[in-house]
Backbone as XML, in Angstrom:
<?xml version="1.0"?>
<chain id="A" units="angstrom">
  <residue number="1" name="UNK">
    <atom name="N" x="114.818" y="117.606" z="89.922"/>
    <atom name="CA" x="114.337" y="116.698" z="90.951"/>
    <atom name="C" x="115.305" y="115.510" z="91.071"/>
  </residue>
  <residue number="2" name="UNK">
    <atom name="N" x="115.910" y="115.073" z="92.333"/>
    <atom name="CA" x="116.534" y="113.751" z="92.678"/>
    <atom name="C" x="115.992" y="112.823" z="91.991"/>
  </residue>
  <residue number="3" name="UNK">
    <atom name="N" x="116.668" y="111.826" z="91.791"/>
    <atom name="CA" x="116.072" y="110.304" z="91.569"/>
    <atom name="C" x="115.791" y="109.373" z="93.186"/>
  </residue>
  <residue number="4" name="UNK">
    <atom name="N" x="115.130" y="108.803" z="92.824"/>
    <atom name="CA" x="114.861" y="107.935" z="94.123"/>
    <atom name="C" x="115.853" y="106.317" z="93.824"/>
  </residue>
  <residue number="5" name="UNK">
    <atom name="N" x="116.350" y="106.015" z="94.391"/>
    <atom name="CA" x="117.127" y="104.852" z="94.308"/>
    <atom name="C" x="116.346" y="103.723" z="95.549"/>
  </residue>
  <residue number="6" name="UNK">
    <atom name="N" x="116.544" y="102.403" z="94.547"/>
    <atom name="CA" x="115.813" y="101.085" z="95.390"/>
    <atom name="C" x="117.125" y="100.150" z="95.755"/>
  </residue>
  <residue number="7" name="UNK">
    <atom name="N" x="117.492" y="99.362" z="97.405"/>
    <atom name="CA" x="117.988" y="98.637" z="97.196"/>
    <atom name="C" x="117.479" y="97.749" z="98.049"/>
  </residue>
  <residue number="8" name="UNK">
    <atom name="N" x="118.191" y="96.735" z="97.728"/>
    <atom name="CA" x="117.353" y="95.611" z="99.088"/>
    <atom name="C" x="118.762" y="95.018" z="99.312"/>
  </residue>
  <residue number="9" name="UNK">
    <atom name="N" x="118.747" y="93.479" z="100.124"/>
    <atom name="CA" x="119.857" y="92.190" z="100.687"/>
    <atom name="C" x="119.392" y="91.422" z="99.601"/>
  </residue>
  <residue number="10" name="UNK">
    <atom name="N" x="119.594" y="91.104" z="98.427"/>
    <atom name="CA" x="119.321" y="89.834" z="97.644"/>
    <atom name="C" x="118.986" y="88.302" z="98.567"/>
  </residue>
  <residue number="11" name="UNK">
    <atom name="N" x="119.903" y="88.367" z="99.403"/>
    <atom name="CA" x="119.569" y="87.000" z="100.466"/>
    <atom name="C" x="118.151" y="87.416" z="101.328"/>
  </residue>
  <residue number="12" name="UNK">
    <atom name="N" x="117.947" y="88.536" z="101.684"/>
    <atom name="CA" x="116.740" y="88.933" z="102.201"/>
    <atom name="C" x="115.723" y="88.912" z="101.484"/>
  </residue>
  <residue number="13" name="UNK">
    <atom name="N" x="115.873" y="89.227" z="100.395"/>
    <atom name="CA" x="114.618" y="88.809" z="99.074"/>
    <atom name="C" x="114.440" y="87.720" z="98.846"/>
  </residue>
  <residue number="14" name="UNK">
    <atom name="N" x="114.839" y="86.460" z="98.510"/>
    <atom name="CA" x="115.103" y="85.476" z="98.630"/>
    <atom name="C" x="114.252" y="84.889" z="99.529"/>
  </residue>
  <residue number="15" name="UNK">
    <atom name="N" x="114.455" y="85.286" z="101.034"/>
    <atom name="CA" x="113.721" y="84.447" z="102.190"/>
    <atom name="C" x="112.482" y="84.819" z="102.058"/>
  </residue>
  <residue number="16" name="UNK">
    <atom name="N" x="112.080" y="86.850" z="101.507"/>
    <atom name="CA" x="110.811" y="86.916" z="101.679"/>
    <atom name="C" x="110.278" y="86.294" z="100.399"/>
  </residue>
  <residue number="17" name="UNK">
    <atom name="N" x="110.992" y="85.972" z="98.909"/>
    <atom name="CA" x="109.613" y="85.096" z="98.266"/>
    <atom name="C" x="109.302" y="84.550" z="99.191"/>
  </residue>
  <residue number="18" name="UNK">
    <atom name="N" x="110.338" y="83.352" z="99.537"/>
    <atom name="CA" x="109.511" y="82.071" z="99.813"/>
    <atom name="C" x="108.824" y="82.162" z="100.909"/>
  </residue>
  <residue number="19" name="UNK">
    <atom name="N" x="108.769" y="83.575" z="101.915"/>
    <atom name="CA" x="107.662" y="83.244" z="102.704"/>
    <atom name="C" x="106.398" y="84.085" z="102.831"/>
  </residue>
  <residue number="20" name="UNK">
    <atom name="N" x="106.468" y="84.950" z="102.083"/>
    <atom name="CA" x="105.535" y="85.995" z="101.435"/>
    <atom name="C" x="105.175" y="85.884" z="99.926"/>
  </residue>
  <residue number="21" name="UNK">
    <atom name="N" x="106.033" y="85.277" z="99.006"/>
    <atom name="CA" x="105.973" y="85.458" z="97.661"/>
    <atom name="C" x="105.803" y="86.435" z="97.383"/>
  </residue>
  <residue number="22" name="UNK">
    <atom name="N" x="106.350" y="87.735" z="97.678"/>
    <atom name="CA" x="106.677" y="88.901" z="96.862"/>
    <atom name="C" x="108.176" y="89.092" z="97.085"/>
  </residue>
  <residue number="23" name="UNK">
    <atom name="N" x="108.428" y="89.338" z="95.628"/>
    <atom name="CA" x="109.884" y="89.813" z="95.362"/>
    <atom name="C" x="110.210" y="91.304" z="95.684"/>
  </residue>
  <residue number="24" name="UNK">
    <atom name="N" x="111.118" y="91.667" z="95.864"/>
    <atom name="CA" x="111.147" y="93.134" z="96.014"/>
    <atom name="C" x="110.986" y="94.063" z="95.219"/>
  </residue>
  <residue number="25" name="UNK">
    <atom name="N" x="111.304" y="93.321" z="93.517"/>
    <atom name="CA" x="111.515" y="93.897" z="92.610"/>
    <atom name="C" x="110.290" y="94.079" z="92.203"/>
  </residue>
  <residue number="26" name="UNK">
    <atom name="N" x="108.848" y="93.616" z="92.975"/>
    <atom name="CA" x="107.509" y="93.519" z="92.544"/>
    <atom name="C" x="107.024" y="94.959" z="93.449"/>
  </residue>
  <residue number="27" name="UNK">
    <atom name="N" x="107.502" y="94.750" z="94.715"/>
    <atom name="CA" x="107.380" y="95.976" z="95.958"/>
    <atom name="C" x="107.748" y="96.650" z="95.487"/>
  </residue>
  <residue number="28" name="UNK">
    <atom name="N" x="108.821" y="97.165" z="94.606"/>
    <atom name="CA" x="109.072" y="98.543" z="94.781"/>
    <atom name="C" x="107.994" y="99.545" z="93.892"/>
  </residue>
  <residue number="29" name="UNK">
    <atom name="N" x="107.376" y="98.367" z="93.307"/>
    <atom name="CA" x="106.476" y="99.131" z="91.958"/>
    <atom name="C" x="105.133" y="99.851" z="93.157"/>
  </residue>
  <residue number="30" name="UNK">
    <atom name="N" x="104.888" y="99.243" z="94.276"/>
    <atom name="CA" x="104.012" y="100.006" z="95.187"/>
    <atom name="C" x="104.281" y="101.275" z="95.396"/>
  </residue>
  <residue number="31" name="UNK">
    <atom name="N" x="105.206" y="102.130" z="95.058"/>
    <atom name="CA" x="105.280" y="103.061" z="95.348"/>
    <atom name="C" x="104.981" y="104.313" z="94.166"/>
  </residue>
  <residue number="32" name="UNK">
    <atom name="N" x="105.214" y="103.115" z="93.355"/>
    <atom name="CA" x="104.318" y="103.994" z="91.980"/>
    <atom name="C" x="102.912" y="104.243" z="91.495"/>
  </residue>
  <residue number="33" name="UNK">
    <atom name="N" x="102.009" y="103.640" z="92.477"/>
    <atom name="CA" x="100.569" y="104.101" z="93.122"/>
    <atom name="C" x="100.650" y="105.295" z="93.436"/>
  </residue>
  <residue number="34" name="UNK">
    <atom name="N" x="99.591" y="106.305" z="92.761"/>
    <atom name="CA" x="99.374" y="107.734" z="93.310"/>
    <atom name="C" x="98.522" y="107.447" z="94.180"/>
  </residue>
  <residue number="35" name="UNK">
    <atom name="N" x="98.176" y="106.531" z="94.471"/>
    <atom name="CA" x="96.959" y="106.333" z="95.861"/>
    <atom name="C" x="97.767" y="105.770" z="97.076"/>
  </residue>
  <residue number="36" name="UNK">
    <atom name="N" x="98.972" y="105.497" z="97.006"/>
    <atom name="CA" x="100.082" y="104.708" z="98.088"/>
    <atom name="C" x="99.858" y="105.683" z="98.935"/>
  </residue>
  <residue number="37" name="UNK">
    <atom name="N" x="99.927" y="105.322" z="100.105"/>
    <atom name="CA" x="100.175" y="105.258" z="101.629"/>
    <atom name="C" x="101.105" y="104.893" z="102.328"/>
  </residue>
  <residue number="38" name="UNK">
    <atom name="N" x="101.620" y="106.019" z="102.949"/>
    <atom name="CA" x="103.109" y="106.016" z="103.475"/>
    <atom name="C" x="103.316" y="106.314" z="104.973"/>
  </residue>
  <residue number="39" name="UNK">
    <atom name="N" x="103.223" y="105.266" z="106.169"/>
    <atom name="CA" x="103.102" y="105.575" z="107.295"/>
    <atom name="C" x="104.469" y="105.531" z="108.061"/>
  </residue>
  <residue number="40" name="UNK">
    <atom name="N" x="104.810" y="105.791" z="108.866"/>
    <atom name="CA" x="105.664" y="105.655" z="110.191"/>
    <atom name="C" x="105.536" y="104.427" z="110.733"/>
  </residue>
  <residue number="41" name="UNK">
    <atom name="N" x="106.491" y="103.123" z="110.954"/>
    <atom name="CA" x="106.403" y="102.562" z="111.567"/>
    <atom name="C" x="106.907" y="102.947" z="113.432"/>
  </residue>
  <residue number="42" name="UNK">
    <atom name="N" x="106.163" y="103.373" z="114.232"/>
    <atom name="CA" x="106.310" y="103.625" z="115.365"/>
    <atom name="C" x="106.975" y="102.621" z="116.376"/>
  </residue>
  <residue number="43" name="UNK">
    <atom name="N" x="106.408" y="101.936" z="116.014"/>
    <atom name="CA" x="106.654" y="100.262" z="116.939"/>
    <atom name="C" x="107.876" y="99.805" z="116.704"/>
  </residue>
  <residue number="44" name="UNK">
    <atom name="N" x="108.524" y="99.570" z="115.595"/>
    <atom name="CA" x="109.971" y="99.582" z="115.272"/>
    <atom name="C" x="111.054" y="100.425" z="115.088"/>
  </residue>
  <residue number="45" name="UNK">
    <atom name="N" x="110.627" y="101.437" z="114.948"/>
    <atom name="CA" x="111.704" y="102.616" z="114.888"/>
    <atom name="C" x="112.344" y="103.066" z="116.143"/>
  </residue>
  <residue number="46" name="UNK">
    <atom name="N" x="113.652" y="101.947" z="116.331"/>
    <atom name="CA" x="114.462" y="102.254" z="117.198"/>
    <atom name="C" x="115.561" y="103.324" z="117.146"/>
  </residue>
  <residue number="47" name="UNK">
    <atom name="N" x="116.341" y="102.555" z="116.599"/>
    <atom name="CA" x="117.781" y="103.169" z="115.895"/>
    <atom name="C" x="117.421" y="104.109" z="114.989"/>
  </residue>
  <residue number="48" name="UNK">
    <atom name="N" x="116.516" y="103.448" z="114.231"/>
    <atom name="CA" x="116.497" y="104.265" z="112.740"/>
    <atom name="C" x="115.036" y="104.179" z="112.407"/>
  </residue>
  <residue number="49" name="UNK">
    <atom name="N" x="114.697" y="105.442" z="111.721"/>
    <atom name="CA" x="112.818" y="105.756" z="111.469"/>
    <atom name="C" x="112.549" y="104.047" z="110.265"/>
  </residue>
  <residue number="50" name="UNK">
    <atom name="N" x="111.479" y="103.240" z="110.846"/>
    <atom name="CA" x="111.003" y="102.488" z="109.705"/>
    <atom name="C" x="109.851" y="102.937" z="109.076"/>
  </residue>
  <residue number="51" name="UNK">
    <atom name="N" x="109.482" y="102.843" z="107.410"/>
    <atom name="CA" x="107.801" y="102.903" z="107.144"/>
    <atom name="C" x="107.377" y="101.807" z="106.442"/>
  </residue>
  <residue number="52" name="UNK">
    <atom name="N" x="106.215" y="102.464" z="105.932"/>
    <atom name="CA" x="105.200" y="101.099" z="104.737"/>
    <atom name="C" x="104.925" y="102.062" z="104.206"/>
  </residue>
  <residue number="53" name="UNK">
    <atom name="N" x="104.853" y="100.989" z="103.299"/>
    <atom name="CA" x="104.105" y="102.004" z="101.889"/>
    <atom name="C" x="103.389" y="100.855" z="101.359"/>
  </residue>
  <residue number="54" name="UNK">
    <atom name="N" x="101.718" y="101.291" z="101.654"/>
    <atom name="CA" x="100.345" y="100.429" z="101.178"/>
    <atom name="C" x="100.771" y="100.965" z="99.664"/>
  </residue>
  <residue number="55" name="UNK">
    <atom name="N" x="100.784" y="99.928" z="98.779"/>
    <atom name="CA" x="100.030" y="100.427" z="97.412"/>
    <atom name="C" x="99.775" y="99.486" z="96.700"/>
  </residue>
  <residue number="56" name="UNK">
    <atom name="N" x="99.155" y="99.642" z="95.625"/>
    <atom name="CA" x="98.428" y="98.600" z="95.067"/>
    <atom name="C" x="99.061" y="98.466" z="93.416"/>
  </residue>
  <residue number="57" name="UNK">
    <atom name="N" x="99.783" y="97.221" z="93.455"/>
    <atom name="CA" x="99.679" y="96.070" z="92.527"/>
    <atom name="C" x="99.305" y="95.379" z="91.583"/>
  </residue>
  <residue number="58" name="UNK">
    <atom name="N" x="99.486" y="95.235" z="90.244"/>
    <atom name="CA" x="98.847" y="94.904" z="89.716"/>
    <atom name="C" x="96.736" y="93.796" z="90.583"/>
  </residue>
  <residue number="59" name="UNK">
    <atom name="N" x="96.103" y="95.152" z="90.811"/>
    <atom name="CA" x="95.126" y="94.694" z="91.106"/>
    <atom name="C" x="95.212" y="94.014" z="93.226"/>
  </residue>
  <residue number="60" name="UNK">
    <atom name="N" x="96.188" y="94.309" z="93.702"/>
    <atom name="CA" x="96.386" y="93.642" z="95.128"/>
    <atom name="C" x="97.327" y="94.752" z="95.586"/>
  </residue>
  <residue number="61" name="UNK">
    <atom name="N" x="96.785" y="94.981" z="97.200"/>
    <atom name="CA" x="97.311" y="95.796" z="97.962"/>
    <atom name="C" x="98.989" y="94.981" z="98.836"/>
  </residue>
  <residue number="62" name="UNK">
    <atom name="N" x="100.061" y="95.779" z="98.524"/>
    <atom name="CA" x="101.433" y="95.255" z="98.939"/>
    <atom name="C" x="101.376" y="96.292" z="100.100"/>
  </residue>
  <residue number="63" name="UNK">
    <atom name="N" x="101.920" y="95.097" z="100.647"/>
    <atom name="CA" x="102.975" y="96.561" z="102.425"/>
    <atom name="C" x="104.236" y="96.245" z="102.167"/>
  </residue>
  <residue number="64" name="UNK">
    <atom name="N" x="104.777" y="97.172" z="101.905"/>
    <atom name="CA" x="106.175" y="96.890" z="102.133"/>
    <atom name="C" x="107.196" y="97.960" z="103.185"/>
  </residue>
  <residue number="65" name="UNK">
    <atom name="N" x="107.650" y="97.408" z="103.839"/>
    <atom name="CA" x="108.647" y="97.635" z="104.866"/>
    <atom name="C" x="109.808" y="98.377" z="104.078"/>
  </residue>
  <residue number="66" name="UNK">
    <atom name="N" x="110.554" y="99.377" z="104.860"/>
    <atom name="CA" x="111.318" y="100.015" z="104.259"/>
    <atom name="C" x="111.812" y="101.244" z="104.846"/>
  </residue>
  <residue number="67" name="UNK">
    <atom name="N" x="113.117" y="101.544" z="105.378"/>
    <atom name="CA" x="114.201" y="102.933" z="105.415"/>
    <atom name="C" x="114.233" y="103.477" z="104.565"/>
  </residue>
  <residue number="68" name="UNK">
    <atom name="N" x="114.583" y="104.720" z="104.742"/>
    <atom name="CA" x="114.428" y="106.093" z="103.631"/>
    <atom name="C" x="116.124" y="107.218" z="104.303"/>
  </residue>
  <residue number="69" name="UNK">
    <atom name="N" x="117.076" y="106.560" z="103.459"/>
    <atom name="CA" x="118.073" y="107.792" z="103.899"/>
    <atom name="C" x="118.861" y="107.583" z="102.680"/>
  </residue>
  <residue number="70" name="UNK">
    <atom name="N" x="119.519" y="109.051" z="102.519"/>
    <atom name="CA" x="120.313" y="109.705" z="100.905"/>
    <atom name="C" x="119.676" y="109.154" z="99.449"/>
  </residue>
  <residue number="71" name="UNK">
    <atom name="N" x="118.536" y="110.091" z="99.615"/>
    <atom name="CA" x="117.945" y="109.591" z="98.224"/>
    <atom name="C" x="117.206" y="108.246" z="97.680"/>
  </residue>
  <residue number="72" name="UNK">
    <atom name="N" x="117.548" y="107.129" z="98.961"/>
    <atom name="CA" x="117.479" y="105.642" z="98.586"/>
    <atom name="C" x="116.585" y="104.922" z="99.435"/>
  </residue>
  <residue number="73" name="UNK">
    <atom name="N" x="115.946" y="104.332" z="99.072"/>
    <atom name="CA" x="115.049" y="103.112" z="99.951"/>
    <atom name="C" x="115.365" y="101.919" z="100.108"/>
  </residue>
  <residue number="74" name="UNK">
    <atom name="N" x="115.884" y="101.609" z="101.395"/>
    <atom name="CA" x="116.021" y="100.134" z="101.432"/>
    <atom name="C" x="114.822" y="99.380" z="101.554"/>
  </residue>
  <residue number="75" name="UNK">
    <atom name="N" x="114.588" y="98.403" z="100.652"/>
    <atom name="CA" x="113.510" y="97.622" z="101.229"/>
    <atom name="C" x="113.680" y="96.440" z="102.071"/>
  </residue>
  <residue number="76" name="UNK">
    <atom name="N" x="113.037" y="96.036" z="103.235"/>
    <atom name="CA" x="113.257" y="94.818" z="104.384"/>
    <atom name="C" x="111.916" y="93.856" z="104.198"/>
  </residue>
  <residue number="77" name="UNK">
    <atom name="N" x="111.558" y="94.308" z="103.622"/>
    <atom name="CA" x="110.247" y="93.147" z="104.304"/>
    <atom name="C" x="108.864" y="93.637" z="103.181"/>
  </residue>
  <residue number="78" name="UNK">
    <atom name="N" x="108.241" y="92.982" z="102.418"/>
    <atom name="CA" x="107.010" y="92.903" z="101.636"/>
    <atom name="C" x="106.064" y="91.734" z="101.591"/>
  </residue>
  <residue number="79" name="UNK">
    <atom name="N" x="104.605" y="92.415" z="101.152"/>
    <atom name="CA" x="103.973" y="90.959" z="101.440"/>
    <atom name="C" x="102.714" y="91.349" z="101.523"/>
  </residue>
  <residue number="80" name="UNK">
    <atom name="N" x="101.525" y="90.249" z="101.009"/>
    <atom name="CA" x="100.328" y="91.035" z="101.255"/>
    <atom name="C" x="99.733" y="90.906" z="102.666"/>
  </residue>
  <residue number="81" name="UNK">
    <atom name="N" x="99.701" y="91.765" z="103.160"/>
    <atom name="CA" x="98.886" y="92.237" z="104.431"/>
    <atom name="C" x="97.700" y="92.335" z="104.881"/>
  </residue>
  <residue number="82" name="UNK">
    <atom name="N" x="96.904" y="91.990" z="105.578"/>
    <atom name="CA" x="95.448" y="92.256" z="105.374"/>
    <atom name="C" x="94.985" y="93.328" z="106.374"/>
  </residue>
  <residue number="83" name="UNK">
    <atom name="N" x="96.015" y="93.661" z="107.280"/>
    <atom name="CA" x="95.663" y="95.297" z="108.232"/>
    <atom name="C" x="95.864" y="96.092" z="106.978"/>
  </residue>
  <residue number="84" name="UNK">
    <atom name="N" x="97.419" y="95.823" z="105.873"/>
    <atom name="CA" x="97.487" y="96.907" z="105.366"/>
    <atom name="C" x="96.771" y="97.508" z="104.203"/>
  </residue>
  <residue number="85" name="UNK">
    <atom name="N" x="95.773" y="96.420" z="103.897"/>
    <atom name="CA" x="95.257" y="96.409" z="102.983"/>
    <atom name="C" x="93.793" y="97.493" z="103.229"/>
  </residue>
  <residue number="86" name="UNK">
    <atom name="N" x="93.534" y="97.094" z="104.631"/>
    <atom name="CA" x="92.413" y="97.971" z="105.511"/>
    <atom name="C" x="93.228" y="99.232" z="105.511"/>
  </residue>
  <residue number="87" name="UNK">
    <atom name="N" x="94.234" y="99.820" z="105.550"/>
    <atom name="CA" x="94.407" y="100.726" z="106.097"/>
    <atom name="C" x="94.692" y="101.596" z="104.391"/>
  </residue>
  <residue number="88" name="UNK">
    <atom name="N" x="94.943" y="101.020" z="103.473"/>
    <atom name="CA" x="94.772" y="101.492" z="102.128"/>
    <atom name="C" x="93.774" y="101.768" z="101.591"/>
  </residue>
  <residue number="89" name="UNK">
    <atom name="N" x="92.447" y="101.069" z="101.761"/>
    <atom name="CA" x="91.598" y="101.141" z="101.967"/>
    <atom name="C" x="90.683" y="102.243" z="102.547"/>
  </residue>
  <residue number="90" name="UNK">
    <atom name="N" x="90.928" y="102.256" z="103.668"/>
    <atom name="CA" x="90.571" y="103.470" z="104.239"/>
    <atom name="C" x="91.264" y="104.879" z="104.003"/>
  </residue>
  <residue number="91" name="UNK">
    <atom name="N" x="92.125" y="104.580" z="103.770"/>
    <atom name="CA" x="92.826" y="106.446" z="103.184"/>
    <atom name="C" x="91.995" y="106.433" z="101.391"/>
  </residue>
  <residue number="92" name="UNK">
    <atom name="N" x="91.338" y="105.926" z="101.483"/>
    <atom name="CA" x="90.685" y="105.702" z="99.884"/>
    <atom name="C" x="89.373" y="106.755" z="99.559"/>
  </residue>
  <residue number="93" name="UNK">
    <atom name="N" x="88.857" y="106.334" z="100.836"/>
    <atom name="CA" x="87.576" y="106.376" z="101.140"/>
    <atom name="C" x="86.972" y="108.171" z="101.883"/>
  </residue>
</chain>
């Protein structure tokens, strides 16, 4: 089996602590939820397919934003959400 590789913009992490307070290095652990939720962002996927991946956190539901090409995930954007938290939620249930 491949490995999955994480990268992000360090300067992009950076802006989202301070305006989300999640680090990326906290997001990427959302994906290590066997209950995570992995959608299509439709609305943004211009150029290139975007998703989320709902998962839950020590105890709190993360969305994090994120491309998926050669093995690797970029992450763009994390943070707690409160649609995404509904929508984790509901794939629960």
């Amino acid at each position: 089996m491949d490995r999955i590789v994480f990268e992000w913009d360090p300067r992009k992490n950076e802006v989202n602590i301070g305006k989300h307070g999640v680090s990326f290095i906290v997001a990427q652990r959302a994906f290590l939820d066997p209950k995570r939720v992995i959608a299509e962002d439709i609305e943004h996927s211009r150029s290139e397919k975007r998703y989320y991946c709902f998962g839950e956190v020590d105890g709190a539901v993360i969305t994090v934003r994120f491309i998926y090409k050669d093995q690797t995930i970029r992450i763009f954007g994390a943070g707690h959400w409160r649609k995404g938290r509904k929508i984790y939620e509901k794939a629960q249930s």
